[in-house]
C-alpha positions as CSV (number, residue, x, y, z in Angstrom):
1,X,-16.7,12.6,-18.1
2,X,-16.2,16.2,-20.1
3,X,-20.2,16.4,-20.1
4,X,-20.2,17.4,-16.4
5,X,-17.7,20.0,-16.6
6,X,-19.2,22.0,-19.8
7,X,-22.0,22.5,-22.3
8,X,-20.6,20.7,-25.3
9,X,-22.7,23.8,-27.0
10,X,-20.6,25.3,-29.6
11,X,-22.0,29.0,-28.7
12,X,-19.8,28.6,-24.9
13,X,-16.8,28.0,-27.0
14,X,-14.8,31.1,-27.2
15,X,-13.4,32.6,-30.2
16,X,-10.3,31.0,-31.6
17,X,-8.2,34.3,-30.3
18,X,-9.7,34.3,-27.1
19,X,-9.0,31.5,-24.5
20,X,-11.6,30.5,-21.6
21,X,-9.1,28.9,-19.6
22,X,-6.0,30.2,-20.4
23,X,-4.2,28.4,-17.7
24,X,-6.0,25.0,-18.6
25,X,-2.5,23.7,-19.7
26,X,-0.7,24.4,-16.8
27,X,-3.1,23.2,-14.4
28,X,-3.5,19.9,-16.6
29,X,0.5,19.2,-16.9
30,X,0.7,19.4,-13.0
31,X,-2.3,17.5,-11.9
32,X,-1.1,14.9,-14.3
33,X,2.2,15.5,-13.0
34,X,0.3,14.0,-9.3
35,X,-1.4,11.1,-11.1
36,X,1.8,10.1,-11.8
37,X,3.1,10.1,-8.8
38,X,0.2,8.6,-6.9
39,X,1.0,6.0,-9.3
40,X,4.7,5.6,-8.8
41,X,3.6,5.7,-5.0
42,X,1.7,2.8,-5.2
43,X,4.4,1.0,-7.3
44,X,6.4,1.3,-4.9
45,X,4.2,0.2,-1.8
46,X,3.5,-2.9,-3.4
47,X,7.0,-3.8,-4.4
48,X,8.7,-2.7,-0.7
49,X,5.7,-5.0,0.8
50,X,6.3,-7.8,-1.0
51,X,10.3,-7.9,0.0
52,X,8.7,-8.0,3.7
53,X,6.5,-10.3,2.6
54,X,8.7,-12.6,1.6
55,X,11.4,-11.6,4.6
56,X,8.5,-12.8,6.7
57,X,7.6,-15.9,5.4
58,X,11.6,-16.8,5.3
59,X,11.8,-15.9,9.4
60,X,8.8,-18.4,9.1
61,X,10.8,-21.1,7.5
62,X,13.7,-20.1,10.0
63,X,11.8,-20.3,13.2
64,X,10.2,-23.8,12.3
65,X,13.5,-25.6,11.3
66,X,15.3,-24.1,14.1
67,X,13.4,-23.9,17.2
68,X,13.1,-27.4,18.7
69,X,9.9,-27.0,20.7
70,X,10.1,-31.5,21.4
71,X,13.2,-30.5,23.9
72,X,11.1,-27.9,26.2
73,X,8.6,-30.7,26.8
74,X,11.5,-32.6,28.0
75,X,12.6,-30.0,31.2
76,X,12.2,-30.7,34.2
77,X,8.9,-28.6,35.3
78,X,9.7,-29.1,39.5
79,X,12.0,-25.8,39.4
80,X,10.3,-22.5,39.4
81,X,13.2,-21.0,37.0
82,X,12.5,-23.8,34.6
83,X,8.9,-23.0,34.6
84,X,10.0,-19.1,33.9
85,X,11.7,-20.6,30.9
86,X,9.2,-22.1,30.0
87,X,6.6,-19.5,30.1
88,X,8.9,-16.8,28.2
89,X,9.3,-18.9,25.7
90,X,5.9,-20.0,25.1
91,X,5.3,-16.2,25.4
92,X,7.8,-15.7,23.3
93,X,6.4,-18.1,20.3
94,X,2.9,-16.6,21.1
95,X,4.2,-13.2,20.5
96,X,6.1,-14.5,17.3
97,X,2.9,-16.3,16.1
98,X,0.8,-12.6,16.3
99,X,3.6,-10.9,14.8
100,X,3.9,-13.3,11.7
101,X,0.1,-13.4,11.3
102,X,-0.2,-9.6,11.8
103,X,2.3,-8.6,9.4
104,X,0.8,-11.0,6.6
105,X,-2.2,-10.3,7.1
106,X,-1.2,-5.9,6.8
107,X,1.2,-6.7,3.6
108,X,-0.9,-8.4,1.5
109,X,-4.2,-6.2,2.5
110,X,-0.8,-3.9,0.3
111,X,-0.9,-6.4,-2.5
112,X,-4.7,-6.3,-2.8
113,X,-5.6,-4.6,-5.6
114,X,-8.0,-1.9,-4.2
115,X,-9.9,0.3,-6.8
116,X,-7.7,2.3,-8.0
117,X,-9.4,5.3,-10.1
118,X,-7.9,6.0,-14.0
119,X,-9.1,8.1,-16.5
120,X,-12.0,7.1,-18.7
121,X,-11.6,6.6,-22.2
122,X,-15.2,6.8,-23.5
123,X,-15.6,10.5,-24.2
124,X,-11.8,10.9,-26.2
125,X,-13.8,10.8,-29.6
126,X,-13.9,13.4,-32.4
127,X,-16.8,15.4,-30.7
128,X,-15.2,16.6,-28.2
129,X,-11.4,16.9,-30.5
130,X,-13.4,19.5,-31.9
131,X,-13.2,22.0,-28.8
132,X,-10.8,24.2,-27.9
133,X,-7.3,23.1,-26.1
134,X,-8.0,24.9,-22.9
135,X,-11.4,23.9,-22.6
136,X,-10.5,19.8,-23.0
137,X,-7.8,21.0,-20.5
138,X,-9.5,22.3,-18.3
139,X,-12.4,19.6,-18.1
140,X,-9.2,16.7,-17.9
141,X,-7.9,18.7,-15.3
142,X,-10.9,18.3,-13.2
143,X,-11.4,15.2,-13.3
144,X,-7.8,14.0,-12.9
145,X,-8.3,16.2,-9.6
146,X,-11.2,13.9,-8.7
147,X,-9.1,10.4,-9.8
148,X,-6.1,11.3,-7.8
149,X,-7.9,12.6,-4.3
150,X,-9.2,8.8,-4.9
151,X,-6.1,7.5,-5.7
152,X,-4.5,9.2,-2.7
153,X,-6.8,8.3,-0.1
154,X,-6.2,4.7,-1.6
155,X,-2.7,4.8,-1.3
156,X,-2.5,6.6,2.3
157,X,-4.6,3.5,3.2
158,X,-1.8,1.5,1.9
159,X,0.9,3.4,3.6
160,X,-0.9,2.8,7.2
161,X,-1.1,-1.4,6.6
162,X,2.7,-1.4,5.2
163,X,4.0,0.8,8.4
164,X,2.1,-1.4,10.7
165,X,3.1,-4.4,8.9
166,X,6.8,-3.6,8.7
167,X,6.6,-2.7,12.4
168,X,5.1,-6.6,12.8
169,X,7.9,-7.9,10.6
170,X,10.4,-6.5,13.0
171,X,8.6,-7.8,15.7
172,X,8.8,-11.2,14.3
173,X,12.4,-10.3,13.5
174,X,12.8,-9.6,17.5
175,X,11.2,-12.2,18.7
176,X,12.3,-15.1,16.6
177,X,16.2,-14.2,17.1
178,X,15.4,-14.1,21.1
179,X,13.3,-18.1,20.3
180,X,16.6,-18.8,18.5
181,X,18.8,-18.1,21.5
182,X,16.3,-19.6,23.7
183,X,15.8,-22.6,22.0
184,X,20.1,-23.0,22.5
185,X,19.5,-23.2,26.0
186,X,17.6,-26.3,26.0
């Protein structure tokens, strides 16, 4: 990792009173401050899609114990406003069956675990203890800059299937209280 971002040549190091990077600190305590929340982000994408995950599955549960799909084979199909009921409902369940499906399928694409970028622990050894703070801050600094741009574009990907999949939950949500009402009319 550090090898990339500087000679490990002990004539580039500066003189003890002279820093290279005198900001190297500061810029390391921020970006580290942005791992961390790229991490708490993520956190707390997978926890808030696994409530509507399991909100989901219950309207599941719900729908199937409720919604007595035997009685609509019973109407009587002669009457054109029968047939309407008919149809809206079946368009109803159809539209409840895309929903359900849709929003599983977008929460748990959440829950998968999609490479998510950390820091690499092979190069903290004594070689490199052996250079100047700034420097080894610096170097961290750059490549927590490359781990989080990862880590973001990984969690904004996240963000996009949980929006779409909370929009399908409500959906569900919709349409199943509309089957439940219709499925008192029979």
């Amino acid at each position: 990792m550090f090898k990339k971002f500087f000679c490990p040549s002990k004539k580039n190091v500066p003189s003890s009173d002279e820093a290279k990077y005198p900001s190297g600190e500061l810029l390391l305590s921020v970006i580290q401050k942005e791992y961390d929340y790229e991490l708490a982000r993520k956190s707390t994408l997978e926890t808030r899609s696994g409530v509507v995950l399991t909100l989901s599955l219950s309207i599941l549960t719900f729908v199937v114990t409720n919604i007595k799909m035997d009685k609509l084979l019973l109407l009587d199909t002669s009457k054109v406003m029968t047939i309407i009921f008919i149809s809206f409902f079946i368009l109803t369940v159809i539209i409840s069956i895309g929903s359900l499906i849709t929003s599983l399928i977008l929460l748990i694409k959440v829950l998968l675990t999609y490479e998510y970028r950390r820091l690499e622990l092979d190069d903290f050894n004594e070689e490199y203890g052996s250079f100047q703070k700034d420097i080894i801050a610096m170097a961290l600094t750059k490549e927590y800059k490359n781990i989080v741009t990862a880590n973001q574009k990984v969690n904004n990907d996240k963000t996009k299937f949980y929006r779409f999949g909370v929009y399908s939950a409500i959906s569900l949500v919709i349409s199943s209280i509309l089957l439940y009402i219709l499925s008192l009319s029979l």
